[in-house]
MMTF fields as JSON, N, C-alpha, C and O atoms, coordinates in Angstrom:
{
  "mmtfVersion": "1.0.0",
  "mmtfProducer": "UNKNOWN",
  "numBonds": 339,
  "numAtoms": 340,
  "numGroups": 85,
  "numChains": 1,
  "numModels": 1,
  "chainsPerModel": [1],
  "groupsPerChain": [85],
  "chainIdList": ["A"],
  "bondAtomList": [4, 2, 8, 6, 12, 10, 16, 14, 20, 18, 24, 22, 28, 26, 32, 30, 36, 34, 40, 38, 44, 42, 48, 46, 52, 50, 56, 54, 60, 58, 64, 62, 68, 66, 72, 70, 76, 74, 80, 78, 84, 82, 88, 86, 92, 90, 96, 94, 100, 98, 104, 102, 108, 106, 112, 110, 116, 114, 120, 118, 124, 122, 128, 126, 132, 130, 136, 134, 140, 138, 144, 142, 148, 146, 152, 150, 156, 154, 160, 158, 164, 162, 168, 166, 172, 170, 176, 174, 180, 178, 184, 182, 188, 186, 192, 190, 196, 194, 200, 198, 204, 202, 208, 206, 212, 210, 216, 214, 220, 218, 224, 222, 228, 226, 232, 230, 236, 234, 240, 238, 244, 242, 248, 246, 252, 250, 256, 254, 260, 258, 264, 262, 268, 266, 272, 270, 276, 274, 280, 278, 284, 282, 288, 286, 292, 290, 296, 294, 300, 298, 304, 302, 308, 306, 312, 310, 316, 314, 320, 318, 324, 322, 328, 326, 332, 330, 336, 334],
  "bondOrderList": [1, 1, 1, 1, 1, 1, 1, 1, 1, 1, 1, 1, 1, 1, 1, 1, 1, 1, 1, 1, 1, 1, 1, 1, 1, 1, 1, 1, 1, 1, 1, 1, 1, 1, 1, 1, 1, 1, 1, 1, 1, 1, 1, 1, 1, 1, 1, 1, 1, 1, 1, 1, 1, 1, 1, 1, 1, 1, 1, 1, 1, 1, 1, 1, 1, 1, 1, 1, 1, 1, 1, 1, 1, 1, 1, 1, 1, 1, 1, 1, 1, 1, 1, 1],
  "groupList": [{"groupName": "UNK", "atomNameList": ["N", "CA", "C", "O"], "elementList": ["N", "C", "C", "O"], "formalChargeList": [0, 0, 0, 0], "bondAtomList": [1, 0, 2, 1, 3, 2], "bondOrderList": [1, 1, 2], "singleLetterCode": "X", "chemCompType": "L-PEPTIDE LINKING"}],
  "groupTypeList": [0, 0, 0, 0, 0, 0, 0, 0, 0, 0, 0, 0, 0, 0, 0, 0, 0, 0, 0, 0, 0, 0, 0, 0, 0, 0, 0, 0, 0, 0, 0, 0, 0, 0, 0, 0, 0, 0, 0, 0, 0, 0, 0, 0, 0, 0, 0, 0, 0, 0, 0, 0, 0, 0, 0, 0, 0, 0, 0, 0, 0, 0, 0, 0, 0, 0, 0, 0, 0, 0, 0, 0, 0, 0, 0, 0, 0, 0, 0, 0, 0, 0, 0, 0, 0],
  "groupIdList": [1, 2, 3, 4, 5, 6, 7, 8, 9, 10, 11, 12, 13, 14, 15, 16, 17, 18, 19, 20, 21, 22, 23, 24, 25, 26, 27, 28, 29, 30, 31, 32, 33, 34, 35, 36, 37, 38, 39, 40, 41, 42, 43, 44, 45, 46, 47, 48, 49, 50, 51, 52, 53, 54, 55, 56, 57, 58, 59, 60, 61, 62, 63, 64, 65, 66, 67, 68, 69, 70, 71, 72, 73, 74, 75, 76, 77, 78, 79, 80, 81, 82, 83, 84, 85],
  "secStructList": [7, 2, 2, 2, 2, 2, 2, 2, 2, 2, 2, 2, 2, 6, 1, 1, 7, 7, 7, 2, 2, 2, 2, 2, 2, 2, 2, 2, 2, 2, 2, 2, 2, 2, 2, 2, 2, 2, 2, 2, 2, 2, 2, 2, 2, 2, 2, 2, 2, 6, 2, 2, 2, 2, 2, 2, 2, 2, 1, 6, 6, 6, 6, 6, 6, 7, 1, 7, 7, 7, 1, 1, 7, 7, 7, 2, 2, 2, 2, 2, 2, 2, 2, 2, 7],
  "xCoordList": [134.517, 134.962, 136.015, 136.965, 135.739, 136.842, 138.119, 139.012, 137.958, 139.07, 140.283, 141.502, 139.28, 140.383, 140.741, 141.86, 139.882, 140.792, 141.895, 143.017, 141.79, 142.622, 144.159, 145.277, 143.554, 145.021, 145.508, 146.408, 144.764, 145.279, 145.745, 146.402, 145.954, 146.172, 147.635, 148.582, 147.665, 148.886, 149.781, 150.994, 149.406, 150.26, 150.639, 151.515, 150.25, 150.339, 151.464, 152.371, 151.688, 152.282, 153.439, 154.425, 153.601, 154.795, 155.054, 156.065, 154.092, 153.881, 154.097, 154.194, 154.178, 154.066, 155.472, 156.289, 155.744, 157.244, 158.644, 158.998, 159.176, 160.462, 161.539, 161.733, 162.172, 164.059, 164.569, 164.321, 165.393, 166.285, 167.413, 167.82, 167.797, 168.373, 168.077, 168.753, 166.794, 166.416, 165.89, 165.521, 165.621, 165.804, 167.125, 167.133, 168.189, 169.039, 169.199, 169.559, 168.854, 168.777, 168.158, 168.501, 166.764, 166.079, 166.461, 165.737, 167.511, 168.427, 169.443, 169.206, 169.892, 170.929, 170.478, 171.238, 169.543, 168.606, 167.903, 167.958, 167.21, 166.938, 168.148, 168.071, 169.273, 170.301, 171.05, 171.685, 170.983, 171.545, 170.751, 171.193, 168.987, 167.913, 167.855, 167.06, 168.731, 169.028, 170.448, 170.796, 171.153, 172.233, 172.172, 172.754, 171.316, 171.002, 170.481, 170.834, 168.852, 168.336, 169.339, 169.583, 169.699, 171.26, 172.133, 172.342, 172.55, 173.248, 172.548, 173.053, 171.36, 170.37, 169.854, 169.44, 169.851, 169.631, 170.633, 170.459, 171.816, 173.058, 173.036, 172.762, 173.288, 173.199, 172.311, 172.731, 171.451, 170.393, 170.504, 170.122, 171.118, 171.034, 172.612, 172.605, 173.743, 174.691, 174.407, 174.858, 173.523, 172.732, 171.958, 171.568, 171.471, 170.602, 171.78, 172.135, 172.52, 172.931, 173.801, 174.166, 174.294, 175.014, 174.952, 175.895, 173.745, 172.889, 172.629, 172.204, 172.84, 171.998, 173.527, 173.442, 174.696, 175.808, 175.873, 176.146, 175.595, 175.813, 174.587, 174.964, 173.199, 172.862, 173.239, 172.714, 174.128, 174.295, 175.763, 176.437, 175.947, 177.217, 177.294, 177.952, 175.973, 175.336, 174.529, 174.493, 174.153, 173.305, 173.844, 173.646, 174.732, 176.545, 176.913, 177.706, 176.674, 176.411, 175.938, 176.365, 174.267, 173.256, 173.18, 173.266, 173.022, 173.1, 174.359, 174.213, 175.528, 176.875, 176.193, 176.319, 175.729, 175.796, 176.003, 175.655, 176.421, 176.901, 175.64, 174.735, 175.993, 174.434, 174.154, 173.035, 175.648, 175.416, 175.646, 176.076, 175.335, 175.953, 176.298, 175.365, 177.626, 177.846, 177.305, 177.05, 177.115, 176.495, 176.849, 176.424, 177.708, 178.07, 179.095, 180.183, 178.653, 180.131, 181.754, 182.11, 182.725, 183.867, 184.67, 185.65, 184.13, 184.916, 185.154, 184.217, 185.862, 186.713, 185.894, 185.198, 186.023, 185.108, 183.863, 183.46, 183.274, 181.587, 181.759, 181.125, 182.378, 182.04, 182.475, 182.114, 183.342, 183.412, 182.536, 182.331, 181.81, 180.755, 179.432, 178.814, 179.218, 178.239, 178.476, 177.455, 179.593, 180.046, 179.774, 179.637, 179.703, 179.596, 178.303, 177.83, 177.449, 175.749, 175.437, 174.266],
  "yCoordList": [-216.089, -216.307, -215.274, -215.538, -213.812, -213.243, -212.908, -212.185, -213.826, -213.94, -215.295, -215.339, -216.333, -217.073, -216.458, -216.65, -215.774, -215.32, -214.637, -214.858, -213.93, -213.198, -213.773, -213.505, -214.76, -215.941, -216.199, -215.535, -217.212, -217.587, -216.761, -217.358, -215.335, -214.386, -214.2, -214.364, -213.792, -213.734, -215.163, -214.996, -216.194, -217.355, -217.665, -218.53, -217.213, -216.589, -215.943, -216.357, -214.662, -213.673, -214.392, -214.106, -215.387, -215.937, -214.81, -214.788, -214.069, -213.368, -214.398, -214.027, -215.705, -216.519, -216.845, -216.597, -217.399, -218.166, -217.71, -216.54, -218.305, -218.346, -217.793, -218.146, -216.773, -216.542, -217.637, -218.492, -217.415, -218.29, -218.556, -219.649, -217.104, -217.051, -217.356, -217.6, -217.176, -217.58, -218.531, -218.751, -219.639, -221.355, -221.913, -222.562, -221.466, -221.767, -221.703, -222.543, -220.608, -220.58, -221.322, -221.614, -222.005, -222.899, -223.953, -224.708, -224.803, -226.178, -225.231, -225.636, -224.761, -225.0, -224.836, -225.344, -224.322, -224.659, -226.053, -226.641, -226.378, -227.551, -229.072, -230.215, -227.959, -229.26, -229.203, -230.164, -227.816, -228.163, -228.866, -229.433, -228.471, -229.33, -230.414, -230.967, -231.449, -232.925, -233.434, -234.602, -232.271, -232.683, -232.65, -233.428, -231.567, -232.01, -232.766, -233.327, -233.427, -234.232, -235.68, -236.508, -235.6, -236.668, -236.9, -238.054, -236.169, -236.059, -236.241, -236.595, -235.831, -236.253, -237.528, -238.065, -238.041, -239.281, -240.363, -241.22, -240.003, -240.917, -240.899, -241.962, -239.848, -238.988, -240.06, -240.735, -240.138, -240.811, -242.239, -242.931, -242.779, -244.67, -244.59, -245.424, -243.588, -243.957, -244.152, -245.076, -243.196, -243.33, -244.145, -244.111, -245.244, -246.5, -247.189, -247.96, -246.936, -248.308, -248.294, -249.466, -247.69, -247.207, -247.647, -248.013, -247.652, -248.168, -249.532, -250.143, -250.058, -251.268, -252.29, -253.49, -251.576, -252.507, -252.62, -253.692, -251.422, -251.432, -252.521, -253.596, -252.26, -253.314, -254.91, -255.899, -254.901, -256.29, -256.743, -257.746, -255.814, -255.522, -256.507, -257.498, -255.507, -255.752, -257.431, -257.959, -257.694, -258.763, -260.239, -261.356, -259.544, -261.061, -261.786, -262.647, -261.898, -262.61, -263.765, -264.854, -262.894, -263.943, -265.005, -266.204, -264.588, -265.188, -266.609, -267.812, -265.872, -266.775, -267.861, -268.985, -267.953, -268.729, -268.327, -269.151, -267.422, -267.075, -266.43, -265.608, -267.05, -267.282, -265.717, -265.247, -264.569, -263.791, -262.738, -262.985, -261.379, -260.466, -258.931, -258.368, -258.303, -257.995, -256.613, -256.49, -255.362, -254.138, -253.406, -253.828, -252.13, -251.914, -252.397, -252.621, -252.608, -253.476, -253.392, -252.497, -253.992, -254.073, -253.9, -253.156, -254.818, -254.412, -252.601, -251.879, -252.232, -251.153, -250.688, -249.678, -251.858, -251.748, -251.154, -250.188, -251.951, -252.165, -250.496, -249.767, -249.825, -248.649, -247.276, -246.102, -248.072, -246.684, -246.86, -245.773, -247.957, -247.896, -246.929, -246.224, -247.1, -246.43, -244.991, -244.314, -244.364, -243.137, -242.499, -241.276, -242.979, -242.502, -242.827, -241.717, -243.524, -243.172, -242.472, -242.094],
  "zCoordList": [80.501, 79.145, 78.766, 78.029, 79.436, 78.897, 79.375, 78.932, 80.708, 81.397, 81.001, 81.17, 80.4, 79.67, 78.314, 77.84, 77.72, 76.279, 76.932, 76.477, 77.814, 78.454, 78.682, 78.243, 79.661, 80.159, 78.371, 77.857, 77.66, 76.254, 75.703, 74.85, 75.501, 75.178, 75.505, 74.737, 76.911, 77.45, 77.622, 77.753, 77.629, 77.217, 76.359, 76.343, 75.464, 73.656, 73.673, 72.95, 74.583, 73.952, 74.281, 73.602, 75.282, 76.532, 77.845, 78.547, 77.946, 79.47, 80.568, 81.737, 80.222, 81.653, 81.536, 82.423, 80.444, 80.383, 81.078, 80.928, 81.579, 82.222, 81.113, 79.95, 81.94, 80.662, 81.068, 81.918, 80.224, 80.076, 81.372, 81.765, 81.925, 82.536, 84.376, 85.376, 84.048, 85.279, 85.515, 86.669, 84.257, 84.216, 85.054, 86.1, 84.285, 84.912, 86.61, 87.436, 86.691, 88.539, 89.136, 90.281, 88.403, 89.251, 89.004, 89.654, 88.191, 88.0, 88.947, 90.085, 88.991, 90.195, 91.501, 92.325, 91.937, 92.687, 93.146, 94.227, 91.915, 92.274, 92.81, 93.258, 92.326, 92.309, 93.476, 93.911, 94.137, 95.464, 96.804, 97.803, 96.215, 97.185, 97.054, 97.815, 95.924, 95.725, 96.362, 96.533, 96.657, 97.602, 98.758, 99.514, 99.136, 100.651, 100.954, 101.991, 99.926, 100.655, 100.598, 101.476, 99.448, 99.698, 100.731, 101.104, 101.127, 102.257, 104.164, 105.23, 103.783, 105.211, 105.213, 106.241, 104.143, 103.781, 104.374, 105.24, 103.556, 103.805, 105.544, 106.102, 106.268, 107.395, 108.094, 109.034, 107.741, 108.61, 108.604, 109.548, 107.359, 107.063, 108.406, 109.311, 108.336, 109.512, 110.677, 111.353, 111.103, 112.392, 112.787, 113.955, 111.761, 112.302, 112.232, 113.123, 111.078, 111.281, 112.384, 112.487, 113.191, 114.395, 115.491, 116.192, 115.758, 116.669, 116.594, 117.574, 115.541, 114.988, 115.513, 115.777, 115.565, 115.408, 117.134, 117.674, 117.886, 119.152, 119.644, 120.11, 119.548, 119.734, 119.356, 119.868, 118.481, 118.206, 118.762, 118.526, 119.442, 120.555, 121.705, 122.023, 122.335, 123.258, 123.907, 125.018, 122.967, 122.496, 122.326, 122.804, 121.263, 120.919, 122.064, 121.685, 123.697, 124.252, 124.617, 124.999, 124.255, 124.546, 123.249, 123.511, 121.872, 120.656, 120.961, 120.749, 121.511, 121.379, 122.626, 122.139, 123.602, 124.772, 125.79, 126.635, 126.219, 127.508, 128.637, 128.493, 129.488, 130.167, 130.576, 130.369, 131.418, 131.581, 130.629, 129.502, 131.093, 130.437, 131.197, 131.771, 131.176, 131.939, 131.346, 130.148, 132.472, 132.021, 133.095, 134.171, 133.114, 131.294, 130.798, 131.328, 129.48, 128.756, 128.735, 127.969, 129.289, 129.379, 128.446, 128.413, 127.407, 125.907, 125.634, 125.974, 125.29, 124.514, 123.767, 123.867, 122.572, 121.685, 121.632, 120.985, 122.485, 122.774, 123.288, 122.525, 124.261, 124.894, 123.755, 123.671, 123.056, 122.066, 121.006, 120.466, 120.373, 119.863, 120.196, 119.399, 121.483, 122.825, 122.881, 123.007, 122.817, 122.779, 121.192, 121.201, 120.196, 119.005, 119.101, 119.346, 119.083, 118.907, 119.668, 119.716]
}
C-alpha cells in the first residue's frame, strides 16, 4: 500500500513524464524505424517479384506449346533476368 501511494505520488509530481525535448527524439526516432522497415519491405516485394518473372521466363514455353525447352536459356533476356536474382 505504501508503495503505490508512493508511485501515485510521484506520478503526481510528473517524476515519470517525458520533456519535451526528449519527446521529440523519440518521433524522430520512431520515424526513422518506419523508414527502414519501409524500405526492407519494398526491398523484399523486388526480390520475389524477381524471381517470380524469371520463373515465368522459364516456364513461357511450356504454357505457349512448345513441347521442348531448352536449358540454359538462350534468350538474352531470360539470362540477364537470371543474373539479377
Amino acid at each position: 500500500m505504501a508503495n503505490s501511494r508512493a508511485f501515485f505520488s510521484d506520478l503526481k509530481s510528473g517524476k515519470f513524464s517525458f520533456k519535451l525535448c526528449c519527446m521529440k527524439d523519440y518521433e524522430e526516432s520512431a520515424a526513422t524505424v518506419i523508414t527502414i522497415v519501409d524500405c526492407v519491405v519494398n526491398k523484399t516485394r523486388e526480390k520475389i517479384e524477381s524471381p517470380t518473372d524469371v520463373l515465368k521466363g522459364i516456364l513461357r514455353p511450356v504454357v505457349v506449346g512448345v513441347e521442348e525447352i531448352s536449358w540454359p536459356p538462350r534468350d538474352p533476356e531470360a539470362i540477364n533476368q537470371m543474373e539479377k536474382a
